[in-house]
C-alpha positions, 0 to 999 in steps of 0.5 A, a space after each residue: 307638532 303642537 303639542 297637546 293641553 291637559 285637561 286642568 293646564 292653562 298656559 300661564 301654569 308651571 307644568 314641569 319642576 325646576 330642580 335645585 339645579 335650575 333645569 326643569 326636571 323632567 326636561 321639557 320640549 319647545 318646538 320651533 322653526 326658522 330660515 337658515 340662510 347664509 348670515 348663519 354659520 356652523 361650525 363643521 359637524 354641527 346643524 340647526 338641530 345639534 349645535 352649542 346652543 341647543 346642548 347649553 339649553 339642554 344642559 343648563 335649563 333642561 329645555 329640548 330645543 326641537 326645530 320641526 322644520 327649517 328652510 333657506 330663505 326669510 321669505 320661504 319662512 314666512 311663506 310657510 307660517 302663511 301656509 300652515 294659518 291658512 290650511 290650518 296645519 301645526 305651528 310650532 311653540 315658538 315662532 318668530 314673524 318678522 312681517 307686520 301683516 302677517 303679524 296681523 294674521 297671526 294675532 286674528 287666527 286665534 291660535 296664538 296664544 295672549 301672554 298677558 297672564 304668564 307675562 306678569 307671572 314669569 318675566 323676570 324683574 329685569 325683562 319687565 323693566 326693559 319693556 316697561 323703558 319702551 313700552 311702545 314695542 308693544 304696539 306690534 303685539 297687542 290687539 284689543 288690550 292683549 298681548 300676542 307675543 313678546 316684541 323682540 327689541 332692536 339695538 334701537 339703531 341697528 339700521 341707522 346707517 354710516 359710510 363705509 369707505 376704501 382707506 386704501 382708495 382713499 390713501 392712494 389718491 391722497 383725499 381724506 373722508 367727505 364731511 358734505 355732501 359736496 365733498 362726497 360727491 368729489 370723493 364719489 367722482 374720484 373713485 369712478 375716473 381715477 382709477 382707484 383700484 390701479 387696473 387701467 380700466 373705467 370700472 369702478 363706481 362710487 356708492 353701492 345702493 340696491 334700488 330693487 324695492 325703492 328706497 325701502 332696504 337699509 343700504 338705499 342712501 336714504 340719507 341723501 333725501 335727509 340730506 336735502 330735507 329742513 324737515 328730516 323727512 324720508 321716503 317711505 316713513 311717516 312723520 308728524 306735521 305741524 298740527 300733529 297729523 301724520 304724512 306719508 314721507 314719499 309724497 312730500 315735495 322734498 323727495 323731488 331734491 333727493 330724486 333729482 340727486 339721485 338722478 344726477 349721480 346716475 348719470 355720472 356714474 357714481 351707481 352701478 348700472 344694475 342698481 336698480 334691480 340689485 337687491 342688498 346681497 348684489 350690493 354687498 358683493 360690488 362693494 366686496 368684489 372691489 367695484 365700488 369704493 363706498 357703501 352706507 349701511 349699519 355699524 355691524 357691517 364691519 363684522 359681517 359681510 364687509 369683511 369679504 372684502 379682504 378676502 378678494 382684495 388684497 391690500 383692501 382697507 375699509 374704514 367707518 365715518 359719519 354721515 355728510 352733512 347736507 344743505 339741511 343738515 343730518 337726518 338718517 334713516 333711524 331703526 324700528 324698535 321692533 322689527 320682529 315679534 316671537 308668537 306662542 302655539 295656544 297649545 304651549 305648556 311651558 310658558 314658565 320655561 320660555 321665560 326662563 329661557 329668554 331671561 338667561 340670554 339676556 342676563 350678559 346686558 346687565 353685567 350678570 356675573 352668573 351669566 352663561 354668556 357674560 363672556 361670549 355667545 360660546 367658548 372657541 365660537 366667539 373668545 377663548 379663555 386664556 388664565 381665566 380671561 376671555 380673549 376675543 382674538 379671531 386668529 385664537 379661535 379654531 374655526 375663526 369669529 363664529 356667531 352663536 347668538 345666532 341659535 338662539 330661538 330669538 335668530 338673533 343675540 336679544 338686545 337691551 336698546 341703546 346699551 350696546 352702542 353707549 358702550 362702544 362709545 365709551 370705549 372709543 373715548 379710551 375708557 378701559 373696559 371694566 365690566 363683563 359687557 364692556 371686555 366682550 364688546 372690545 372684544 369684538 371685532 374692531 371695525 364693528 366697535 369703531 362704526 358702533 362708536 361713529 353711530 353713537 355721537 350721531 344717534 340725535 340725528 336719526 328720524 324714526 317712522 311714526 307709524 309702527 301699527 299693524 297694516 290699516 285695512 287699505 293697505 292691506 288691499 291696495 299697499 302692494 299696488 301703491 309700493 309699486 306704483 311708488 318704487 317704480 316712479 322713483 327708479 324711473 326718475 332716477 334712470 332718467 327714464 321719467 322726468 322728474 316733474 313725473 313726481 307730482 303726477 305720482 303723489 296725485 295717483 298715490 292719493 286717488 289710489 287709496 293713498 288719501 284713505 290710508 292716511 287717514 286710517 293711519 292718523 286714526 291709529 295714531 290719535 289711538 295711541 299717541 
């Protein structure tokens, strides 16, 4: 499934024409793979091989769109790409990796392919401009002063969490949203012995967290260490320091407040009792079943999974507020610009056609009027026309608010970062929505616009990790065993089941244990690239 090279082809050369039309004639094949897991959604009849996407593609461009293989989960995908690199079997076209290490992996096989030449001969003047405005995303794809891949960009806040909060809890016991930390944890006490949901039982909790993995998932409260923080510094993030070194932020004594805090919360009932080992989907469902009156997680939230929520509570409200300011203000866990990067089969053909391609489904950010998607990701997906107007009414759709970005070769709708929540922000400042972009944004649905619109009056608050490089070579030998060393210490404390104080013993076991050669082999990547 590789594909085959001609003898006088590279990969940077045009291999099939494109007609007056725009579609390459004859049509040319990309062969790619992904995970269909459960935040994709089909409309009946239609798969992952046969959906509107892969027809537009066809029909438009002239592009076969040929998945050779799919499975269920992110993890069983990524599996799969280590698998095919080490038994050396056919990659696709296309592919998409998500994990830095493997990303490593990939970039040292030697069968990927450097796109440095068909970057500059076929990327659009816009898609240029886009990189050329975040040029650090290219860190995740280079190696050596080459390109391997093309770094597929953020909403550049797509993580950065708010609260997300039962109005109906809220309303019954006559308290307004918590603007402190003090204030939250009030609210958080209330939702546990006031019985907010009326069932005359103890047994609802105040936050949803998964601590599974530590504080390393996007709905762990790692703004609660922020919180407690002058610095702004924040478990498993590396910050600068006054000479301009680079820390791990999981060894800073700060962590201690935000432990302590967690702790207590425990103790008080404010998590579930099997937050520890929940992952992010238990923590979705306490809060969808009606279980727990607040979740902090992205802005997109209110698009998908909250919802749920009114599905099995009926008379369930929930609303989007800013973070609480602690006793050293703000400081949230800010998105990566990169979390994923689309790698090429040295073998590919069809450079020019990915380009094109890719070019097309970003054409909606710049106010395209020639755009496909200037409306919406598909017509009778995500908006219907009405007299010659997008209307974006879920009740108007026939199988209800569908997702096709998510077909796309990119898993996701690409970004232009910071555009999306600038527009939201506009918007909830009464602007009347006048461009293509702005009348499908306040389209959507009004939860995502109104938390897209909070998290854009607090993006000065975000901290972001400092080190965005490939896994040093320490890491990749004792990583695994200093992330387990570090989430079970912290789960511990939080459980109660270690002292706090066990904190200081861990930050000396983490250094001893590759921890201080880690960093500095961190710092070395920095100066590389400050």
């Amino acid at each position: 499934m590789d594909g085959t090279q001609s003898p006088t082809a590279t990969a940077s050369e045009s291999t099939s024409p494109v007609s007056s039309s725009g579609k390459f004639d004859p049509p040319v094949t990309i062969t790619t793979a992904r995970p269909v897991a459960s935040d994709v959604v089909y409309k009946t009849g239609e798969d992952t091989k046969n959906n509107v996407h892969i027809q537009w593609a066809k029909d438009k461009l002239g592009i076969n769109i040929d998945y050779i293989w799919t499975v269920g989960t992110y993890d069983a995908y990524h599996n799969k790409i280590k698998l095919a690199l080490a038994s050396n079997e056919p990659l696709p076209d296309v592919f998409i990796v998500e994990d830095a290490q493997l990303a490593k992996q990939v970039m040292e096989s030697g069968r990927v392919m450097d796109i440095g030449e068909a970057y500059e001969k076929y990327a659009s003047e816009r898609m240029k401009k886009m990189y050329e405005e975040n040029p650090t995303a290219w860190q995740s794809v280079s190696k050596d002063g080459k390109k391997y891949g093309i770094p597929i960009l953020q909403t550049g806040a797509g993580e950065d969490p708010i609260l997300w909060i039962r109005q109906d809890w809220l309303d019954k016991l006559g308290m307004k949203a918590p603007t402190t930390m003090e204030e939250l944890e009030t609210l958080m006490d209330a939702f546990v012995n006031q019985d907010p949901d009326g069932n005359n039982k103890k047994d609802t909790a105040g936050i949803a967290l998964t601590l599974r993995d530590g504080f390393s998932s996007w709905v762990d409260g790692k703004f609660v260490f922020g919180a407690y923080s002058k610095d702004g510094v924040l478990p498993k993030y590396w910050h600068e320091n006054a000479d301009g070194q680079l820390e791990y932020g999981s060894i800073n004594p700060d962590m201690k407040k935000g432990l302590a805090k967690f702790h207590e919360w425990y103790e008080k009932g404010y998590l579930f009792e099997d937050t520890g080992a929940a992952d992010l989907f238990a923590a979705f469902e306490k809060f969808n079943q009606g279980k727990v009156g607040i979740i902090a997680g992205p802005y997109w939230m209110g698009d998908w999974p909250l919802p749920d929520v009114f599905k099995n509570v009926p008379g369930a409200k929930i609303k989007p507020y800013p973070l609480p300011t602690g006793p050293e203000g703000v400081h949230a866990p800010g998105e990566r610009l990169v979390k994923s990067r689309m790698f090429f089969n040295k073998k590919f053909e069809h450079m020019d056609a990915f380009f094109k391609y890719y070019d097309e489904t970003l054409g909606y950010w710049f106010n395209d009027e020639n755009s496909d998607f200037k409306y919406g990701f598909a017509e009778g997906y995500d908006y219907v026309l009405e007299n010659g107007k997008a209307v974006y009414d879920p009740e108007k759709l026939p199988d209800g608010y569908i997702n096709a970005g998510k077909y796309m070769l990119s898993w996701n709708p690409p970004n232009v970062p910071f555009v999306e929540l600038n527009v939201y922000k506009d918007l909830a400042t009464g602007k009347t929505p006048e461009t293509y972009l702005e009348k499908k944004l306040a389209g959507l649905p009004p939860l995502k616009v109104e938390g897209g619109a909070i998290l854009a009056n607090d993006l000065d608050k975000s901290v972001h990790d400092k080190f965005v490089g490939a896994p040093t070579k320490t890491m990749e030998s004792k990583g695994v065993m200093l992330d387990k060393l570090e989430n079970e210490t912290f789960v511990k404390i939080v459980y109660g089941k270690l002292p706090l104080d066990d904190f200081d013993k861990f930050v000396a076991n983490w250094k001893s244990s590759g921890g201080d050669q880690i960093t500095k082999e961190v710092n070395e990547w920095y100066q590389s690239v400050k």
